[in-house]
C-alpha positions, 0 to 999 in steps of 0.5 A: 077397161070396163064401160061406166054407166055414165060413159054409156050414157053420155055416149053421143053419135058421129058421123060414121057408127062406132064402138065402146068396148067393156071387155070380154068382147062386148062392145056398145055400138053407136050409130050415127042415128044416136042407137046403141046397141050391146054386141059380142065379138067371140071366135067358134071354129075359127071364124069370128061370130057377132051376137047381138044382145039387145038395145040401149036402155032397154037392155041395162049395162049389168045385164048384157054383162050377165049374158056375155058371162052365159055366152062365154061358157055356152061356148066354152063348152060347145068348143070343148065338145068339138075338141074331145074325142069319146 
């Protein structure tokens, strides 16, 4: 389920840091220091990566889905380069 502008907003720190996922493997965590920061969990040769995508509010909610949407084919085709014999 896709996160609102209002939810990123509102978004108040805990204890313990957290997540709020928006689909495709992005995800705003929230620390407990009251940061937010946008991240994307993907997988490249079998092993699970992080990418950060920068900080809540200078990084909007619309533009880390854009470069979610880069990194996505980025390595889309860097897994079929791997997988294609020439």
């Amino acid at each position: 389920m896709a996160l609102t502008d209002v939810k990123v907003k509102t978004a108040k720190p805990k204890d313990k840091p957290y997540k709020l996922t928006d689909g495709g493997g992005m995800y705003l965590l929230i620390n407990a220091n009251g940061s937010k920061y946008w991240r994307m969990k993907y997988r490249f040769a079998s092993k699970e990566k992080m990418l950060s995508i920068g900080v809540y509010p200078d990084v909007s909610q619309a533009y880390a889905c854009e470069k979610r949407s880069e990194a996505r084919k980025i390595n889309a085709i860097r897994v079929m380069s791997l997988t294609t014999d020439f």
